[in-house]
Backbone as CSV, one residue per row, in Angstrom:
resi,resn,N_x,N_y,N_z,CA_x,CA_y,CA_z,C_x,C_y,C_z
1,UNK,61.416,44.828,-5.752,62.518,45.757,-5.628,62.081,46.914,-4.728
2,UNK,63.124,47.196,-3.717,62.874,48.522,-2.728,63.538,49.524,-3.189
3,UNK,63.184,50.311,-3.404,63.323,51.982,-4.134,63.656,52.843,-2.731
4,UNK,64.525,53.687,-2.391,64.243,54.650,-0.916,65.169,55.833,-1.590
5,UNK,64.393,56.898,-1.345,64.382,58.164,-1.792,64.245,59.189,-0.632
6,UNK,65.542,60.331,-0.882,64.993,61.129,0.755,65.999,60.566,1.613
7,UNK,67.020,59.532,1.497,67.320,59.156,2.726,68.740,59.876,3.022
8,UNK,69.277,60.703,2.267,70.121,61.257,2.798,69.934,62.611,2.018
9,UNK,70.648,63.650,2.809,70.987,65.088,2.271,71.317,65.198,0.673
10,UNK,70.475,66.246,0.028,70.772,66.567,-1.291,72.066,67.050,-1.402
11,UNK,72.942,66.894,-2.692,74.093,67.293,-2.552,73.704,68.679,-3.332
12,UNK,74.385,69.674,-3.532,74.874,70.837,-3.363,75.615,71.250,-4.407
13,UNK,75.789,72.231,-5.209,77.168,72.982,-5.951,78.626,72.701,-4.990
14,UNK,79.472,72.203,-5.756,80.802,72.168,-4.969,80.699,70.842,-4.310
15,UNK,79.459,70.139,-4.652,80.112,68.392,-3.829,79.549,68.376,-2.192
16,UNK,78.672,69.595,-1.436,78.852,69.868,-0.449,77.446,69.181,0.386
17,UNK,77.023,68.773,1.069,76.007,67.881,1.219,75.054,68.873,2.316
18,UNK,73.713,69.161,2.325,72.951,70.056,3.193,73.156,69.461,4.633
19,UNK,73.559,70.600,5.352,74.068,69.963,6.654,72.981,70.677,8.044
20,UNK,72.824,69.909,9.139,72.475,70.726,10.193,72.937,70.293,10.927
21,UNK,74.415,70.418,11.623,74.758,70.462,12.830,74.933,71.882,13.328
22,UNK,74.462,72.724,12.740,74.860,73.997,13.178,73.348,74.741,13.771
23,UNK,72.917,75.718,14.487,71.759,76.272,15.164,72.675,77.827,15.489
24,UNK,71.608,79.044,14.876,71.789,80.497,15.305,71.472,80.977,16.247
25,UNK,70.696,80.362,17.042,69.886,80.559,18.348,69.124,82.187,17.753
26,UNK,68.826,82.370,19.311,68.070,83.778,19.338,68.949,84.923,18.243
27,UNK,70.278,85.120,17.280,70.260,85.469,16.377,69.677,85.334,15.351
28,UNK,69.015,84.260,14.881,68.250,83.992,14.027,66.767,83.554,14.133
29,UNK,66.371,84.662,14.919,65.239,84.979,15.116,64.815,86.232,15.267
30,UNK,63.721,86.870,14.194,63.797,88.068,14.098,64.401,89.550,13.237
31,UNK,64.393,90.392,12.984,64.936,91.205,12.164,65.760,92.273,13.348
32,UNK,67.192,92.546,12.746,68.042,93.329,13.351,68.266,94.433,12.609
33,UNK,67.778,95.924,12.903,68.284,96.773,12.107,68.315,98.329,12.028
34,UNK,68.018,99.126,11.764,68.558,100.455,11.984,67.995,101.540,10.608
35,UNK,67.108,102.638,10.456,66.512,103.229,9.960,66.740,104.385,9.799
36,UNK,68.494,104.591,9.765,68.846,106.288,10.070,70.461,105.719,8.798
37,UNK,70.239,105.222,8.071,71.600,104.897,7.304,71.635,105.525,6.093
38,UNK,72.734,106.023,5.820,72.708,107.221,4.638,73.765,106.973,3.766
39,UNK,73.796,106.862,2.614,74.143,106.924,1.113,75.863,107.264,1.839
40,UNK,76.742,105.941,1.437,78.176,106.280,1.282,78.440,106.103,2.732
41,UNK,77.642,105.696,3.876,78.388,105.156,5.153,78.410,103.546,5.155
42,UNK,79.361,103.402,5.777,80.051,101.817,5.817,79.087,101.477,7.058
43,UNK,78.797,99.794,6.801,78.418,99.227,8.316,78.927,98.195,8.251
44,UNK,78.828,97.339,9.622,78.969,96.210,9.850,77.488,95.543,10.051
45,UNK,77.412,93.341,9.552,76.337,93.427,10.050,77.069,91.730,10.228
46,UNK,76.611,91.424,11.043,77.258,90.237,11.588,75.944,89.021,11.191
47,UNK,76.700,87.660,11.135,75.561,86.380,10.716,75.200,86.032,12.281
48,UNK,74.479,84.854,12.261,74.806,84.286,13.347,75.732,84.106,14.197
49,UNK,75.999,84.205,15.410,76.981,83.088,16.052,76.401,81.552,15.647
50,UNK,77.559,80.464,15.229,77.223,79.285,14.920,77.291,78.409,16.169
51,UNK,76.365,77.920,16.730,76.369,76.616,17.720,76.289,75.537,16.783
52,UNK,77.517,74.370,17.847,77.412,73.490,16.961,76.566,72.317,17.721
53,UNK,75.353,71.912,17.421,74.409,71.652,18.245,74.399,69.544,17.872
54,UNK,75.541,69.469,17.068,75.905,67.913,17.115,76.704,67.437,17.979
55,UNK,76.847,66.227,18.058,77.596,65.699,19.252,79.079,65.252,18.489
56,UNK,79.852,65.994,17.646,80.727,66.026,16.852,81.417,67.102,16.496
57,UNK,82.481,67.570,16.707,83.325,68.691,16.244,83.246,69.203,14.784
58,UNK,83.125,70.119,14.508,83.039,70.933,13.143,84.054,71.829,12.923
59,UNK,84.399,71.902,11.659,85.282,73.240,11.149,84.619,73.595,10.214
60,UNK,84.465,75.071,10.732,83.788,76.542,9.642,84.754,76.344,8.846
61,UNK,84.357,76.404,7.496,85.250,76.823,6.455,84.959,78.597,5.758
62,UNK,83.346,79.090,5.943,83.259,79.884,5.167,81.532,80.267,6.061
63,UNK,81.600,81.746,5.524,80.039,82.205,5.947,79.736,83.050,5.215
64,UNK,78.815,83.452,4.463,78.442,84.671,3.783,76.894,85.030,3.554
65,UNK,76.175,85.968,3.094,74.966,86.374,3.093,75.009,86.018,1.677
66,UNK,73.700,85.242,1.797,73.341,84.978,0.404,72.164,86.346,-0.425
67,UNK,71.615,86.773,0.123,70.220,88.036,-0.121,71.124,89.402,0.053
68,UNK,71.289,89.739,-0.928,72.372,91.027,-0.759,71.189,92.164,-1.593
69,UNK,70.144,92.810,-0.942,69.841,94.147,-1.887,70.048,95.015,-2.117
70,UNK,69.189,95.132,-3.018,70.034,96.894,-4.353,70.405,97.656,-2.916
71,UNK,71.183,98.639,-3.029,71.607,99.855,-2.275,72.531,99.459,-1.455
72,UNK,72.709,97.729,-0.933,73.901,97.707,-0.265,75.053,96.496,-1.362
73,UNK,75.861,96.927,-1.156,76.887,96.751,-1.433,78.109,95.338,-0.111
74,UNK,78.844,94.807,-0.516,79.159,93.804,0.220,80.440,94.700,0.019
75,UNK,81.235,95.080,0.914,83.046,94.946,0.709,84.258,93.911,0.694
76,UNK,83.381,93.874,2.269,84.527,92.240,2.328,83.826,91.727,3.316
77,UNK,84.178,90.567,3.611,83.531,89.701,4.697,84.916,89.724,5.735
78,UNK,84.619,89.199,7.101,85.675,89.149,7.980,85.064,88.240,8.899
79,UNK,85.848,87.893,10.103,85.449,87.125,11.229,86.657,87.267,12.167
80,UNK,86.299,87.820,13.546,86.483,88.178,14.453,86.324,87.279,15.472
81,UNK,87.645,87.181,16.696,87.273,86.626,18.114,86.347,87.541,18.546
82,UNK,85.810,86.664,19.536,84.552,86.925,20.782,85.386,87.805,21.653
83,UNK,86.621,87.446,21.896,87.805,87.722,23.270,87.899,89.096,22.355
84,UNK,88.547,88.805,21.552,89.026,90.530,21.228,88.149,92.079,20.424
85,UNK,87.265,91.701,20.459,85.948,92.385,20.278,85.265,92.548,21.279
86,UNK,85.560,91.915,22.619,84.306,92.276,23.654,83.408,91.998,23.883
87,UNK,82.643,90.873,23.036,81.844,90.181,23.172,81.649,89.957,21.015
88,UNK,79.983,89.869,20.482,79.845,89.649,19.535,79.262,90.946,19.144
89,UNK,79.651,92.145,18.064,79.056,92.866,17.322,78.169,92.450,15.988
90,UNK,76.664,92.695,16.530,75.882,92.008,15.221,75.298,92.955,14.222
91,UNK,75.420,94.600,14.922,75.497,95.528,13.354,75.715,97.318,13.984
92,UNK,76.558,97.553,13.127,77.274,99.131,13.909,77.395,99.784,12.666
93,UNK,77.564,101.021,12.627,77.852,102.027,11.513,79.670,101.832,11.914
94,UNK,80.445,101.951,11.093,81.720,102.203,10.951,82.187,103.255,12.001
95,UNK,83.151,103.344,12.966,83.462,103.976,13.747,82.837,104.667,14.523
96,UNK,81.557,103.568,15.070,79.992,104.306,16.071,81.188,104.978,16.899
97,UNK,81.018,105.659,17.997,81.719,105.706,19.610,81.048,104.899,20.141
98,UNK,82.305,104.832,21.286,81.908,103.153,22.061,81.835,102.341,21.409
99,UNK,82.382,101.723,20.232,82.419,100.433,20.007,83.577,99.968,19.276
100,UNK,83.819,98.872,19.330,84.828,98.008,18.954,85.453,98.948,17.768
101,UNK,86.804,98.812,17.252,87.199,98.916,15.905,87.441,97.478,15.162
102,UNK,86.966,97.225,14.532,86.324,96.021,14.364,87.981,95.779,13.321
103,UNK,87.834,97.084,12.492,88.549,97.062,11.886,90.603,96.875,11.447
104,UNK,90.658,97.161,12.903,92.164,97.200,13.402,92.573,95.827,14.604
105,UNK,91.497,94.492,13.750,91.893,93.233,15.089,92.178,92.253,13.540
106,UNK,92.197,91.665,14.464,92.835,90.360,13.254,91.368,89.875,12.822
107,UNK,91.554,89.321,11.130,90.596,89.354,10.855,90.883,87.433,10.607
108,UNK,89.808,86.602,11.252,90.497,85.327,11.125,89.641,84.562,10.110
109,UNK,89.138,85.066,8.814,88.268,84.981,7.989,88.837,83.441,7.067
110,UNK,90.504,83.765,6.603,91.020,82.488,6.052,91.315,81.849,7.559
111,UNK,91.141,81.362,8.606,91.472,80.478,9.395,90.195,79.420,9.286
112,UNK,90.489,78.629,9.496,90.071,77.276,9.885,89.399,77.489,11.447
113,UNK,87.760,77.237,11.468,87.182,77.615,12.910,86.837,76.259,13.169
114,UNK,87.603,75.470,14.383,87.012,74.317,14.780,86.123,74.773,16.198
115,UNK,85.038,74.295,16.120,83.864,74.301,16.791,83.807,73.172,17.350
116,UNK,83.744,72.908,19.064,83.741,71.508,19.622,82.162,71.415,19.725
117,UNK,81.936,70.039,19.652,80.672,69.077,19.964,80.169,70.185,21.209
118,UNK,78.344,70.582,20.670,77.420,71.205,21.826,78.395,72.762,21.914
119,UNK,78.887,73.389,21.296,79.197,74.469,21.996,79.335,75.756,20.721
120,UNK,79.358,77.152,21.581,79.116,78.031,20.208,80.518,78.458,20.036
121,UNK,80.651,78.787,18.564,81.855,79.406,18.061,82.450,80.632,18.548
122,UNK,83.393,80.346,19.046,84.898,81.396,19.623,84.797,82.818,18.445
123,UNK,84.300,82.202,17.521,84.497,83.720,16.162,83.243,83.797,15.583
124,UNK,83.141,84.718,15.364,81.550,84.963,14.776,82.246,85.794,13.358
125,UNK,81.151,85.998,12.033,81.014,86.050,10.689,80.461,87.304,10.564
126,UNK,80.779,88.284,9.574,79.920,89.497,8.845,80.154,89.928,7.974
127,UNK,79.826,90.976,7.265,80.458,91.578,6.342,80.385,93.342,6.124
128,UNK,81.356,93.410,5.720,81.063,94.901,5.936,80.347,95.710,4.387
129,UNK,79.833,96.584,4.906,78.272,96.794,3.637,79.003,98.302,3.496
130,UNK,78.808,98.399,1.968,78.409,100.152,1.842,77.543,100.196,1.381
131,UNK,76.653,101.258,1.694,75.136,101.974,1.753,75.496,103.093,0.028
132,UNK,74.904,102.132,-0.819,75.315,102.473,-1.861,73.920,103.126,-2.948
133,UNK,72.689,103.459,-1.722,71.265,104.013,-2.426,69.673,104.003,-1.688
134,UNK,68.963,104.005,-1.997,67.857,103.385,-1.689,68.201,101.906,-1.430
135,UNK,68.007,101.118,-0.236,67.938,99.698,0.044,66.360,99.259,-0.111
136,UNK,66.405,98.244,-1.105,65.015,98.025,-1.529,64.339,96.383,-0.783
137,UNK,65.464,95.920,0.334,64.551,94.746,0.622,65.945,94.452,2.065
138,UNK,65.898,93.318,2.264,66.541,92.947,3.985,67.623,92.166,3.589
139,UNK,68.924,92.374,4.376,69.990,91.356,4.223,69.790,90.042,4.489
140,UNK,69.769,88.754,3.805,69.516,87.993,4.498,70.522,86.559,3.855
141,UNK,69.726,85.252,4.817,70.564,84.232,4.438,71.727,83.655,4.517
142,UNK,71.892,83.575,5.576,73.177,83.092,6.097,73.770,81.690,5.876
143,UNK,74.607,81.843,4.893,75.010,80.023,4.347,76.888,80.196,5.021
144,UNK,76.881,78.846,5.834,77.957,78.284,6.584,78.325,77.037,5.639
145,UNK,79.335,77.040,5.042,80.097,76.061,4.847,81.275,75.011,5.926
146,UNK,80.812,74.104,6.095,81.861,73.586,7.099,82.505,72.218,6.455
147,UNK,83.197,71.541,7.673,83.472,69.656,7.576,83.255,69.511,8.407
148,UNK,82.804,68.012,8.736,82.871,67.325,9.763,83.036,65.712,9.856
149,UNK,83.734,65.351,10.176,84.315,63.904,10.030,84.422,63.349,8.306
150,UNK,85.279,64.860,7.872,85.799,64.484,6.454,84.939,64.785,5.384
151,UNK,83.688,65.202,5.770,82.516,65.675,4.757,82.668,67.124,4.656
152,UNK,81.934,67.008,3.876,82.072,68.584,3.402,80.392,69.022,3.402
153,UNK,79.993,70.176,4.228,78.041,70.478,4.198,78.130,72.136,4.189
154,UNK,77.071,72.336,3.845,76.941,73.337,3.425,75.418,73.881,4.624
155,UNK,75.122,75.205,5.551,73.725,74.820,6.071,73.483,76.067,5.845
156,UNK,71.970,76.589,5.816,71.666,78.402,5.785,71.222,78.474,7.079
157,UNK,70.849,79.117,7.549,70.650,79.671,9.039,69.913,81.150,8.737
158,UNK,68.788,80.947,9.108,67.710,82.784,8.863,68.516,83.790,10.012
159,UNK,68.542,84.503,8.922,68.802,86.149,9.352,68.233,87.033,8.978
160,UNK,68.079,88.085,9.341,67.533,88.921,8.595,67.699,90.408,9.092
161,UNK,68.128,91.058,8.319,69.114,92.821,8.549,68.291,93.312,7.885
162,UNK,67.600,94.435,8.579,67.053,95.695,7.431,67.635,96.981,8.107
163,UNK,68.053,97.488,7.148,68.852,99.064,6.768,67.815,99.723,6.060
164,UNK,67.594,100.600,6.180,66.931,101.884,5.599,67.323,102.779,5.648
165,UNK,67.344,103.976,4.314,68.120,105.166,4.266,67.387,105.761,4.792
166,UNK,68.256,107.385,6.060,67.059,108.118,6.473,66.592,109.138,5.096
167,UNK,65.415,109.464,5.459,64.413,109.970,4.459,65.320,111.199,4.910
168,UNK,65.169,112.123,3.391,66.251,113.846,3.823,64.948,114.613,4.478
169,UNK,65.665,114.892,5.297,64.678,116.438,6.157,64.475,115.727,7.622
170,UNK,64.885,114.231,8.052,64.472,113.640,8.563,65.209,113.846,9.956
């Protein structure tokens, strides 16, 4: 009798099977972040852009940070065009100058993101944080839920955000 173990993706909470057609590129490499953030200001911090690096079309269903530490706070998540943002915002204090209002575009978070075969996503993923203390460790973990030819996968993709409150007197 032949026994084979390993030969396909572990399944997942929700039925969802570990997937990699997806790649963060040079977003997910490295730490993105900012050392002047203070108790009760809002930010933005964006996941990856998702490439879909299979030779098969995908639909995003969902993106969120899985590593959420003490001091920040999640509000809501959103997802934004590339076109109407100006390119991709991957982390801003709430109403920097000069930059996008992230907040007054359509937020296409319940839409359905189909991603064609080899190419990166039209909308990129974030969430908006309140700075709710001392931040004691890095945002991280970026889990994409998608389909693709009727399956349902689930993939994480490394990120990694560090916020730090500025020290007072600073």
């Amino acid at each position: 009798m032949l026994l084979l173990t390993g030969c396909s993706p572990a399944s997942s909470d929700g039925g969802r099977v570990a997937g990699g057609a997806l790649d963060g590129g040079m977003q997910s490499a490295g730490t993105l972040g900012n050392d002047h953030v203070r108790r009760g200001q809002r930010w933005w911090a964006a996941l990856p852009v998702p490439y879909n690096q299979s030779g098969r079309p995908v639909e995003i269903t969902s993106a969120r940070f899985l590593r959420v530490p003490k001091g920040l706070e999640i509000v809501e998540y959103a997802a934004y065009a590339r076109d109407d943002s100006d390119g991709v915002v991957m982390l801003m204090e709430h109403g920097s100058p000069g930059m996008p209002r992230l907040d007054e575009l359509e937020n296409h978070l319940r839409d359905v993101n189909r991603v064609k075969a080899k190419a990166e996503s039209d909308v990129y993923y974030g969430a908006w944080l309140k700075v709710t203390g001392r931040i004691s460790g890095n945002l991280g973990g970026c889990r994409f839920e998608y389909r693709q030819d009727g399956r349902d996968f689930e993939q994480t993709l490394d990120c990694d955000i560090a916020l730090r409150v500025e020290k007072q007197g600073s």
